[in-house]
N, C-alpha and C positions, 0 to 999 in steps of 0.2 A: 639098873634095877627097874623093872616093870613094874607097877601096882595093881593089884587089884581093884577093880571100877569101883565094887561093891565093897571095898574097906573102910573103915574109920581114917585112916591115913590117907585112903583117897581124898576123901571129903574134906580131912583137914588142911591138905595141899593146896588143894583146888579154891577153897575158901580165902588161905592168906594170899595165893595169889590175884584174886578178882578184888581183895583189900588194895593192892598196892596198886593196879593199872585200871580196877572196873573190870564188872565182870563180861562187858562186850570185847574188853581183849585179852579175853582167856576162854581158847578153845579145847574141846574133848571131843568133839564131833568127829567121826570118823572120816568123813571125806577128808577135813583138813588132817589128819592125821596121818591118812595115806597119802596127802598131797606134798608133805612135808619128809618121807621115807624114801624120795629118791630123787637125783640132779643129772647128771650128762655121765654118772659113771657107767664104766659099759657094763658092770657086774650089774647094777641094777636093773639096766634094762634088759640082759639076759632073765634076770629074774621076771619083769613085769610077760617080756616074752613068754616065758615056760608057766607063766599061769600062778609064779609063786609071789608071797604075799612077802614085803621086805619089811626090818625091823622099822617100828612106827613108834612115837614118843605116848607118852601118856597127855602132856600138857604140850598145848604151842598157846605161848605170849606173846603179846606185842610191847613192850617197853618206851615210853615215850619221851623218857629221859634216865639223866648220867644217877640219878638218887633212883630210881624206880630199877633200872640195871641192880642195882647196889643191894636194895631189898628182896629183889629176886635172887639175885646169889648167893646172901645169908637164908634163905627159905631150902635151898637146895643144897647147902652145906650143912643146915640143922638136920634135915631130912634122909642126907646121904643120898642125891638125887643125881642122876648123870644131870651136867648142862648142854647144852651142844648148839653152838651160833651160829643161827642161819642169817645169811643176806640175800643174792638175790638167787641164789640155789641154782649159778651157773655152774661150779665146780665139775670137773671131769676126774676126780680121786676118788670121791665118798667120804671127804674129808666132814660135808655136814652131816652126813646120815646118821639118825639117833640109832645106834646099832645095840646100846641097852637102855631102852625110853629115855625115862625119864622125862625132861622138861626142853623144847625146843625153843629157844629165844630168837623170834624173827625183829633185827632189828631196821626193818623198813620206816617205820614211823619216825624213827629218828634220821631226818632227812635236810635240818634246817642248817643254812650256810650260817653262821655266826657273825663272819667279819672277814671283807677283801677290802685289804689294806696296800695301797695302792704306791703308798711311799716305800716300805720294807719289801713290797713285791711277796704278800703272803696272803693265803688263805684258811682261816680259821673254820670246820666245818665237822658237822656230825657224821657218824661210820654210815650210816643207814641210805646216803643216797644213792642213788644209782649214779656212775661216773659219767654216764654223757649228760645227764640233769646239770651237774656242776660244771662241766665244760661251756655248755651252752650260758649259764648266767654270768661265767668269768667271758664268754667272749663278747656277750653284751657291753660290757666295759674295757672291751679291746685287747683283752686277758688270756691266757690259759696252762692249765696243767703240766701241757704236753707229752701225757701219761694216756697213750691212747693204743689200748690193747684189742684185740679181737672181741673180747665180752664187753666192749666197754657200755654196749647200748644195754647191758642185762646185768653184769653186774654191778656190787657194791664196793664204797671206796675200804670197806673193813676188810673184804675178802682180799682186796690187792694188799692192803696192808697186812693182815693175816699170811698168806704166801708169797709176800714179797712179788706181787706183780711185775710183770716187764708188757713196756708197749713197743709198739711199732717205730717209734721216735730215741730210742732209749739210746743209740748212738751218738747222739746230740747232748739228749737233756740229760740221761741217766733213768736208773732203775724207780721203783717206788721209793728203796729204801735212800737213797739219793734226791729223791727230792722232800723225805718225808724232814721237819723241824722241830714236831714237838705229839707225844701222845696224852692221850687223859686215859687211862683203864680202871677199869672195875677187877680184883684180884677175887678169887674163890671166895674169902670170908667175908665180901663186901668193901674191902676197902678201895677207896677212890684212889689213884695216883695219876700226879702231872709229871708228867718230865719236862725238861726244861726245854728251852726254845733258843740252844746258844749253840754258837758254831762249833767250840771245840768244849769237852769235857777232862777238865785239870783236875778236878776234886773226888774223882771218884769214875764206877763204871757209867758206861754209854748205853742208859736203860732204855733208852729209845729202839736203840739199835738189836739190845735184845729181846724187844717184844716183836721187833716187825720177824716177819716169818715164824712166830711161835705156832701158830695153826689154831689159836684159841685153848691151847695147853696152860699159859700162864696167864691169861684172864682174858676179858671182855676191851678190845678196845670201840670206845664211844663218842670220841672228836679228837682231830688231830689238824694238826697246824704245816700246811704245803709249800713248798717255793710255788710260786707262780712267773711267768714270761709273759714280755707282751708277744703279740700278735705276729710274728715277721711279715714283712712287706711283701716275700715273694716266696712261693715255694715251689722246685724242679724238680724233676725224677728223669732220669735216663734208664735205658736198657740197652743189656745187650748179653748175647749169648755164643758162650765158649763151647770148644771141642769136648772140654768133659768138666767135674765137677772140679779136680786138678787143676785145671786153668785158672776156669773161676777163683778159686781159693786164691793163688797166686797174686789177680789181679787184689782182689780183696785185702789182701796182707800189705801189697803197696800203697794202699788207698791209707788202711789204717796207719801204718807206719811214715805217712808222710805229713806236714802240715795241715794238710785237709781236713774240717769233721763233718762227713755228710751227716744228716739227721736222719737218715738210714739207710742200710746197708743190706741187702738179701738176696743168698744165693740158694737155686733151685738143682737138687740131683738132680740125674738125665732123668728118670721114671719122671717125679714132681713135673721137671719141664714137660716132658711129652703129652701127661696129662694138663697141663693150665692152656697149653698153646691149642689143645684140642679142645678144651671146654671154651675157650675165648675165641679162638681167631678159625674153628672148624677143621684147621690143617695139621698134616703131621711135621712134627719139624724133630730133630736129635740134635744133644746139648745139653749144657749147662749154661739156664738161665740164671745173670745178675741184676738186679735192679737197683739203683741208690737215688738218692735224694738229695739234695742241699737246700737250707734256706735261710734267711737272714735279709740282711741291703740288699735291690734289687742289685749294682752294681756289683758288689763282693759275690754274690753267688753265681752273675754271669761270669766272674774271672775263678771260681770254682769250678763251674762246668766246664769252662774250654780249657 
């Protein structure tokens, strides 16, 4: 539901929300408003192409913590307000886009690490930062995620948790939802929820597991608790390219199905190959390009590769 600018319900929106954050982070401005109406979907940028104007929120907030979250969701549940969580508005769905206003929650500000915890091998951290932000301070302490996706220099750790992110490494480490321990969410009516941070769940469902991937449908998640790895000592990639996409797979399937876990594994159609071998190395080459990885002891990964 859009509001009207000039309504009394505008005004009274607008007012409890500048109560809970201040009113420098609560915006009505229209640039931010169209700045927040569209991310990497192709529909919107056809839209921006053809000259047309895409759905825009009424409010965008900045929220700086898990109770300010909390306040703004009962404001927008009294109101009957769409909510719609932005991070860092890398998406290629349209999954942020405020497609009936309402109230846009940009959660950047909530960006602070809470706790790397070095004995359990875990990290406690707010949705709001950008994932190579957090890479970088866990590998200062010889650390990391190893949750490293194409967006990772743009987006947020909410949005991988929100869609269940996959990185580049995820053959190794596993998916988001695989490395994810524990959420904190904010639910529609405000309320806070922890899940819990244990291996198996005997007493009940596995609430954690049913937030990651909800898309921002069953609340706000606002810090969540990660596996973390150290460092490995050494990391390889090989390549090498098959008569067709068939082959490859083939090889692929023996890799998976043997003792081996490379830390990744990617095979390119003949088109894909023709194109990377052209934009990289200038030449034409036909095939199916494989690429893997291993890493770990420097010793154990040499007797992986050979």
């Amino acid at each position: 539901m859009t509001l009207a600018r000039d309504s009394y319900q505008y005004e009274m929106v607008h007012g409890e929300l500048a109560d809970v954050v201040g009113p420098e982070h609560v915006s009505t401005s229209e640039a931010d408003k169209i700045a927040y109406s569209c991310d990497y979907y192709w529909i919107a940028e056809l839209w921006i192409d053809r000259g047309q104007r895409s759905p825009t929120p009424d409010f965008v907030v900045h929220p700086g913590t898990t109770e300010e979250v909390s306040r703004i969701c009962r404001i927008a549940s009294n109101y009957h307000l769409p909510l719609t969580v932005w991070g860092g508005g890398s998406g290629s769905q349209g999954g942020a886009l405020p497609m009936h206003g309402g109230i846009v929650l940009d959660m950047k500000r909530m960006n602070r690490i809470i706790e790397i915890d070095k004995t359990s091998l875990s990290v406690t951290v707010e949705t709001g930062i950008i994932m190579q932000h957090l890479e970088w301070a866990l590998q200062r302490e010889g650390l990391g995620t190893m949750h490293e996706p194409a967006s990772i220099g743009c987006a947020t750790l909410g949005g991988f948790l929100a869609h269940r992110g996959t990185g580049v490494l995820s053959t190794k480490y596993g998916k988001i939802e695989d490395m994810t321990m524990s959420l904190e969410v904010v639910l529609a009516d405000g309320t806070i929820v922890q899940t819990l941070a244990v291996p198996r769940h005997a007493s009940g469902p596995d609430l954690t597991q049913l937030l990651l991937g909800s898309e921002g449908t069953l609340g706000v998640i606002t810090r969540a608790t990660l596996k973390i790895h150290p460092i490995p000592e050494t990391r390889r990639f090989h390549a090498f390219i098959f008569e067709d996409v068939h082959a490859g797979l083939e090889v692929g399937r023996r890799i998976m199905t043997s003792r081996l876990r490379p830390c990744t594994i990617r095979l390119y159609d003949e088109a894909e190959t023709r194109r990377l071998i052209q934009r990289v190395l200038g030449i034409d080459r036909e095939g199916s390009y494989l690429v893997f990885g291993f890493d770990g002891d420097r010793d154990l990964v040499d007797l992986e590769i050979e």
